[in-house]
C-alpha positions in Angstrom: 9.7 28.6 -19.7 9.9 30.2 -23.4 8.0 29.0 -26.4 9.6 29.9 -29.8 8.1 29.0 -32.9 10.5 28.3 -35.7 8.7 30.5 -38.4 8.6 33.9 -35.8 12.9 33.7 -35.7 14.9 35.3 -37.9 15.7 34.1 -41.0 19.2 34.2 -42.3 19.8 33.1 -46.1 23.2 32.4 -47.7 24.5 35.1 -50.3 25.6 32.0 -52.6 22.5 29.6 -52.8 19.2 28.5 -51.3 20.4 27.7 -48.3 18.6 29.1 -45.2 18.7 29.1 -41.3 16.3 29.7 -38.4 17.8 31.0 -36.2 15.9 30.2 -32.9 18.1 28.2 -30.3 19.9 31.7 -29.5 20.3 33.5 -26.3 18.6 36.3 -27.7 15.2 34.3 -28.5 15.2 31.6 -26.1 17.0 32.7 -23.6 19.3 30.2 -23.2 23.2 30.9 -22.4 25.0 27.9 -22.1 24.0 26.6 -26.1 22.8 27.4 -28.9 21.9 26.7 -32.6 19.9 27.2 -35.5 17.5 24.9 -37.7 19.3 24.5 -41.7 18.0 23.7 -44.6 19.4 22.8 -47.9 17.7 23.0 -51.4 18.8 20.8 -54.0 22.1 20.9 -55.1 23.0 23.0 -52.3 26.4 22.6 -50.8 28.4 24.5 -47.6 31.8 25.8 -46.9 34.2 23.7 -45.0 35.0 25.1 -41.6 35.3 24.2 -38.1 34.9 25.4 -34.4 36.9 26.0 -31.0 36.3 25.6 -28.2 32.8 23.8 -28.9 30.7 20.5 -29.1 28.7 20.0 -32.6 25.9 18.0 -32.7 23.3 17.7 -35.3 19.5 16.0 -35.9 19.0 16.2 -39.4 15.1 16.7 -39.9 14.2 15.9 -43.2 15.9 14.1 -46.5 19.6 13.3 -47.3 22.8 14.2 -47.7 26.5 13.8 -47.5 28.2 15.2 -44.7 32.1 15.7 -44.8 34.2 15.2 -41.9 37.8 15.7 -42.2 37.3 15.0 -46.3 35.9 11.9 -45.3 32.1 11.4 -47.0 29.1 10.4 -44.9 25.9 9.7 -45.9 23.2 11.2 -43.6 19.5 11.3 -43.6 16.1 12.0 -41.4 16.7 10.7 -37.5 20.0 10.7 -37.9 22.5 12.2 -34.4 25.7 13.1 -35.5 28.5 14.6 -32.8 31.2 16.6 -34.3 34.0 17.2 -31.8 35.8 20.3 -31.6 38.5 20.9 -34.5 37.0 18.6 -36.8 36.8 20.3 -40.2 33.0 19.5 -41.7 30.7 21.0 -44.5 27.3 19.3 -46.4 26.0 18.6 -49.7 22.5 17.7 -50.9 23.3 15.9 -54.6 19.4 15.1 -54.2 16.0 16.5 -55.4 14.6 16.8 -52.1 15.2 19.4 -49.0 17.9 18.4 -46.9 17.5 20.1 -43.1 18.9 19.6 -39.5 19.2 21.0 -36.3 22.5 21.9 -34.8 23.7 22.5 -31.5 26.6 24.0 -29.9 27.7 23.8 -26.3 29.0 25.8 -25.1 27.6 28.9 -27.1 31.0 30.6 -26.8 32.8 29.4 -29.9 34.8 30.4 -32.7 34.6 29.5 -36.5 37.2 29.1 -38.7 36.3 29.5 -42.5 38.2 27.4 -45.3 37.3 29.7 -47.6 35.1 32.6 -46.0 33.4 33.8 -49.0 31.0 31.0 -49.5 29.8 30.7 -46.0 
């Protein structure tokens, strides 16, 4: 057994807005080698890049406030207790239009994956 907390990871901020990301479901804190993820969080008006994985399962918890979540250009408003499964190839980004934090966890499984970038410089 490992116990992480979330505010001992590291902590990995965007280069082109408030966005930020624990980084504690990885092999190299936890342990764990078959998935892995990371706890996001949005600021207001935040907004990701679209992208999508190989050779991976997606699923997200979103923790706290709302958003919109894009699937395949396709809006999706998502909030706290939400489960949301994206399957592998599905292109995906979020957006927080509101004045609160917007945060999930994610998941990948298997940890193995690839990431393709629509546009890598605002990752």
């Amino acid at each position: 057994m490992k116990i992480v907390n979330t505010l001992e990871v590291p902590r990995l901020y965007s280069q082109n807005d408030g966005r930020f990301r624990y980084e504690a479901v990885k092999e190299n804190v936890l342990g764990l080698k078959n998935i892995c993820g990371e706890i996001v969080v949005y600021p207001p008006g935040a907004s990701g890049a679209s992208h999508r994985h190989i050779g991976t399962e997606h699923l997200f918890y979103v923790t706290e406030g709302r958003g919109v979540m894009y699937v395949d250009d396709t809006p999706h408003e998502v909030k706290a207790g939400d489960f949301i499964a994206v399957f592998e190839g599905e292109r995906h980004w979020f957006r927080n239009d509101t004045q609160e934090t917007f945060a999930f966890l994610e998941l990948f499984a298997p940890a193995k994956y690839q990431t393709i970038w629509d546009t890598p410089d605002l990752k």
